[in-house]
N, C-alpha and C positions, 0 to 999 in steps of 0.2 A: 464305725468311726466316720464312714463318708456321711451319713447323716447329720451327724455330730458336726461334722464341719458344713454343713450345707446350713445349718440354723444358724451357726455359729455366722457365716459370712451376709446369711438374709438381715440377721440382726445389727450387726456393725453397716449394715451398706443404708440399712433405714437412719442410722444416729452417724453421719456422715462427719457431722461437725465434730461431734465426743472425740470418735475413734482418728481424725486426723487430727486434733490438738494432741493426744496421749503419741499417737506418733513419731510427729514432730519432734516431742520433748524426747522422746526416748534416743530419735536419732540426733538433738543435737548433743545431746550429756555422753554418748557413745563418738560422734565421730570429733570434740572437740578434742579428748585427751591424744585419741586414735591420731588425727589431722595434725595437730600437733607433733606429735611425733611422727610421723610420718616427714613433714614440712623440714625439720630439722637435720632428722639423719641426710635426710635429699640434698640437701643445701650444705651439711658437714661433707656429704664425699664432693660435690663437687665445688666447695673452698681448701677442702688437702689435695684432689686433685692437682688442681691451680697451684696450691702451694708448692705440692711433691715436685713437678716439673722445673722449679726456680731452683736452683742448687744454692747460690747464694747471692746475698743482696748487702748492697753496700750504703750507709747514709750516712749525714752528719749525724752526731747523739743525741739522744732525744728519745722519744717514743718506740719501739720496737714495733709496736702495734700499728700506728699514725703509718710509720715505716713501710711495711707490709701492706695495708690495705691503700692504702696512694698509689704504690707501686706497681699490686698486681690489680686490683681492682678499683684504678685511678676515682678513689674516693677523699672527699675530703677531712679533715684540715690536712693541710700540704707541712710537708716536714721541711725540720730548717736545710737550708741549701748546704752543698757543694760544690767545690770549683771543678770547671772543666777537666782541669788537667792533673785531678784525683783521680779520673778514671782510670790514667794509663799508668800511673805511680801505684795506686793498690792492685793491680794486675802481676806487679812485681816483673820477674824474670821470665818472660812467658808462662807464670802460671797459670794464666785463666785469661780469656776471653772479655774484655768489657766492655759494655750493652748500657751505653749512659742513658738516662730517662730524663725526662724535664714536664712532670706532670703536673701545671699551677692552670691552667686558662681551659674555658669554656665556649666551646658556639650552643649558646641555646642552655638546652640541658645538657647536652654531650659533651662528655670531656675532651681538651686537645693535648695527645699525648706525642710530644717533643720525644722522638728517636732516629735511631740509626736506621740502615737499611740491616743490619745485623738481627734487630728485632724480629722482622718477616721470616728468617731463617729458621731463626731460635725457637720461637713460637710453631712454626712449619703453616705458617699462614699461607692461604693462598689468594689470588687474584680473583676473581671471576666474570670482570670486565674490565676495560683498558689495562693501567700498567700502574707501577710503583713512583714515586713523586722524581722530579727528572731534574728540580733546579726549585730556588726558592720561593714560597709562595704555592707552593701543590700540599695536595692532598689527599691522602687517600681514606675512604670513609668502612667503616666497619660495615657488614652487613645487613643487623638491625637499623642503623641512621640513615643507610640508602633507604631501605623499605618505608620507615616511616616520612623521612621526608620528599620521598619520592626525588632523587637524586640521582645523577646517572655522569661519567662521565663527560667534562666539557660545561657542568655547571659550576657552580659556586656556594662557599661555605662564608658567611661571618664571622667573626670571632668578634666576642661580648665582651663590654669592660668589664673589667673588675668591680666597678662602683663608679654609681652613675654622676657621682660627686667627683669625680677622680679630676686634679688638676692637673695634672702632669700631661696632659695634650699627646699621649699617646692613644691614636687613630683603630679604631676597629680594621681587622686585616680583611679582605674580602680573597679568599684564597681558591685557588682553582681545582675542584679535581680530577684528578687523573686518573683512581678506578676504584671499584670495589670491589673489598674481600668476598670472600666465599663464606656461607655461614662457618664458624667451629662452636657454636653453643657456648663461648665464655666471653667474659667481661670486652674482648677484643671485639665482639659483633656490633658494641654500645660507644665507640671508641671513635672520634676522629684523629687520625697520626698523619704527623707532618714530620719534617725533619726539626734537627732538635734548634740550626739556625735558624728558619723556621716560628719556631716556637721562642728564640731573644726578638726575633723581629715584633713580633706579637707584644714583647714587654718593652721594647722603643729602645733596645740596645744598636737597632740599626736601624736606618730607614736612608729614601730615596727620594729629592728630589730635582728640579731642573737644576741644569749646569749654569751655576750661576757664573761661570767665565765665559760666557757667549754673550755676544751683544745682545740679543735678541733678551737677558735679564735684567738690562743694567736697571730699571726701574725696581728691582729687588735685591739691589746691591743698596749696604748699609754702609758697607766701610772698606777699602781695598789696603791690603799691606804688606807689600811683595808676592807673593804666590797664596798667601791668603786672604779668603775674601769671608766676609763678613753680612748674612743676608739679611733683611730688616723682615717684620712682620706680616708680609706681604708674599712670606715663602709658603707655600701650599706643599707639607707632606706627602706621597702617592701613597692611598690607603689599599694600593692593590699592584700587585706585581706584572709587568708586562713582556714583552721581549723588545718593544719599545724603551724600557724602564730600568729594566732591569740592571743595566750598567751603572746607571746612576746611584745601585744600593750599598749603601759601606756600614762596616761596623767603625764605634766610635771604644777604642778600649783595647786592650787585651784578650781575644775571645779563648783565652786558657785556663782567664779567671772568671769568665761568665758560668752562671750558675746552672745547676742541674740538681733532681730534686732525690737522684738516686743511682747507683750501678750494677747492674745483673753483673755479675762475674760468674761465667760459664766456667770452672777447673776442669786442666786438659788429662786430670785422674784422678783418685780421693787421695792420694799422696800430696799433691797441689792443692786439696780444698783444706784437708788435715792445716798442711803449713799456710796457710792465708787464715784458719779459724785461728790458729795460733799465735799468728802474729797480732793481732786483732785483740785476742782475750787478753781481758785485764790490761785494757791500755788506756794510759791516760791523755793520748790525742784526741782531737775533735770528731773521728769518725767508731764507726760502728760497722760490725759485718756480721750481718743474722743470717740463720737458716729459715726460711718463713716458713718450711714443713714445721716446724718446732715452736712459733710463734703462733701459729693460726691453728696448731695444735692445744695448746693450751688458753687461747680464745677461746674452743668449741669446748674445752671443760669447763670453762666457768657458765658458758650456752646452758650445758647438761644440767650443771646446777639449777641453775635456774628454772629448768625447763623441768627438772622434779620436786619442786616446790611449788610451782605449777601446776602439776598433774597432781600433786595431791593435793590441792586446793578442790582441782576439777573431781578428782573423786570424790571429794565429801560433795560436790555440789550433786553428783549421780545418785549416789547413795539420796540423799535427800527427795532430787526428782524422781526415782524407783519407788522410794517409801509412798509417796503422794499420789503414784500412779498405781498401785497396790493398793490403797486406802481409797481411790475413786472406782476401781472394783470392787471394796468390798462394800463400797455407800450405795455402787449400783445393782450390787445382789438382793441389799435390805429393799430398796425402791424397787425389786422387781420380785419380790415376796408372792405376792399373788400371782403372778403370772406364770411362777415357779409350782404355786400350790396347784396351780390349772394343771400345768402338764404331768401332776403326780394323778390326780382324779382321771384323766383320761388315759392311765396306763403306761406314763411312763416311769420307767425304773431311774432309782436315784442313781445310779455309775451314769447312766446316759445322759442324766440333767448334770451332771459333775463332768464329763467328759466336754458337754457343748459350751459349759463355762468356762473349760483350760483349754479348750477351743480357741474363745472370744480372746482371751490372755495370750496364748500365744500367734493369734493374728497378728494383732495387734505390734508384742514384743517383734515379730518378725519381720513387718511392715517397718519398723522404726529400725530395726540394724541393715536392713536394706537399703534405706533411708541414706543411714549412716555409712556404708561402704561408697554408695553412689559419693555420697557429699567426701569422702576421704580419697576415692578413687580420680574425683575433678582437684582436688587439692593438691594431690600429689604431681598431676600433670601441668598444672597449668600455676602453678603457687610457689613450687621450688625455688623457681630463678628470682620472685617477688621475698621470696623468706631469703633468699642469698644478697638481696639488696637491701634489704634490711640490714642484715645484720652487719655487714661491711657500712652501709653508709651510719648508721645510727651506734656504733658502739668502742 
């Protein structure tokens, strides 16, 4: 047999092009269905992961789905809002914990995720430089957004319009932060959080600027009318929070009706989660309260669907490329006719010209599933979290 294999690899190492196109194909038709699957399962445990740890989530009604993935995996379209002061009403009688979210605004490509300091708890996040936002206008950046934009405590963050059409003359925030997390490997690493006023400030529910009762304004004074004063066009917004500033920021409103785009309710036992599902089901108010382990459960089964109609696609495409790669063996057994008839006239026996052929064949097959575990083995490590963004952002 070592001979057999010694002809076997002098022959494939001279036809270098042949034997790495046959390859190639073999490992991609083996590691696409493989990778696949692979990609999937990876990215289903850790979206029930993510999910299993939320006990439950509060929105207005609408999408279950939209719901869930904004929520935990601040992706978009954003679900319709909530008032503030839903949060502490669906909580009921101390039954649960409420964890308001306000997930609509962006710096960049990173999401700006409007929360409590309750959040860091919940989640069990940790610091791993400076500290937690301390007043308005901070922020603290997830792990991955430190790394990549090279950020570090004592810099600064933008926050993007909405649309660069936007009339409504609400100012890019220029926010300050104050530290960053530690890696945890979930959606929170990609995450900029601020507090959730904060995050109205961002939507021009408040802002700051000079005291226009000092003289030192009167030139941007419009109209005065007892204790109110009226500023003309000449008033300059602060698009950044300062401790200079800072006094001068008010909200314009009731911030109990200002909006939030969702609420974790922690239940303080499943007796309390039981009665808040139940109050909830089958109701004909504006809100909604899911279990997202049971939403993003039934997400990954229609995934699964998919993902087997798929894979039978991909196997008929194997089957096909096998056939072809079996029929270019057997085109280049006839094309090596005489060279086959040489090695019988010089005494070789036919098992050993039949063993150096399933030789060649199983080089070759073994070359390409090798191929293929490599190419399965970098997928699964490096692809997971890109198939987990996937599937949150696009579905």
């Amino acid at each position: 047999m070592r001979h057999a294999l010694y002809l076997a690899t002098r022959y494939l190492a001279r036809n270098k092009l042949t034997t790495g196109v046959l390859a190639a194909a073999i490992a991609v038709v083996l590691a696409l269905p493989l990778g696949l699957r692979t990609l999937v399962r990876r990215a289903d445990g850790h979206l029930r992961s993510r999910a299993a740890s939320t006990p439950l989530l509060l929105g207005a009604k609408g999408s279950p789905v939209e719901l869930v993935l904004n929520s935990l995996y601040f992706r978009r379209p954003v679900p319709p809002h909530l008032e503030y002061r839903q949060a502490d009403q669906a909580a009921g009688s101390n039954l649960a914990t409420p964890i308001p979210l306000y997930v609509r605004f962006h710096a960049g490509p990173d999401p700006i995720v409007g929360a409590t300091l309750d959040y860091f708890t919940f989640r069990r996040l940790q610091v791993s430089e400076g500290g937690l936002m301390t007043r308005l206008g901070d922020c603290v950046l997830g792990a991955e957004v430190a790394g990549r934009r090279g950020l570090k405590p004592g810099d600064s963050v933008v926050s993007s319009p909405e649309s660069a059409f936007s009339l409504a003359g609400v100012y890019p925030l220029k926010m300050r932060v104050t530290g960053v997390l530690a890696p945890s490997g979930t959606p929170d690493d990609r995450a900029i959080f601020v507090d959730v006023k904060t995050a109205w400030l961002i939507e021009g529910l408040a802002h700051g600027h000079r005291d226009l009762s000092s003289p030192e304004a009167a030139g941007a004074v419009l109209e005065r009318k007892g204790n109110l004063v009226i500023g003309n066009a000449s008033v300059v917004e602060y698009n950044e929070v300062t401790p200079e500033n800072i006094a001068s920021f008010h909200f314009h409103g009731d911030p109990d009706s200002f909006p939030i785009t969702a609420v974790i309710l922690v239940p303080r036992d499943q007796k309390a989660a039981a009665l808040l599902l139940g109050r909830f089901e089958n109701s004909a108010g504006p809100l909604q309260l899911v279990r997202p382990e049971k939403v993003i459960a039934g997400l990954m089964a229609t995934v699964f669907r998919v993902q087997g109609y798929v894979a039978a696609a991909l196997a008929a495409v194997a089957a096909a490329t096998l056939a072809a790669t079996a029929l270019v063996f057997v085109l280049s057994i006839r094309l090596r006719r005489r060279q086959l008839q040489t090695m019988v006239r010089i005494g070789g026996a036919r098992s050993r010209i039949a063993a150096v052929l399933v030789s060649e064949a199983a080089l070759v097959l073994g070359t390409g599933a090798l191929l293929a575990a490599g190419i399965v083995a970098v997928a699964g490590r490096f692809g997971a979290g890109a198939m987990e963004r996937l599937l949150t952002g696009k579905l």
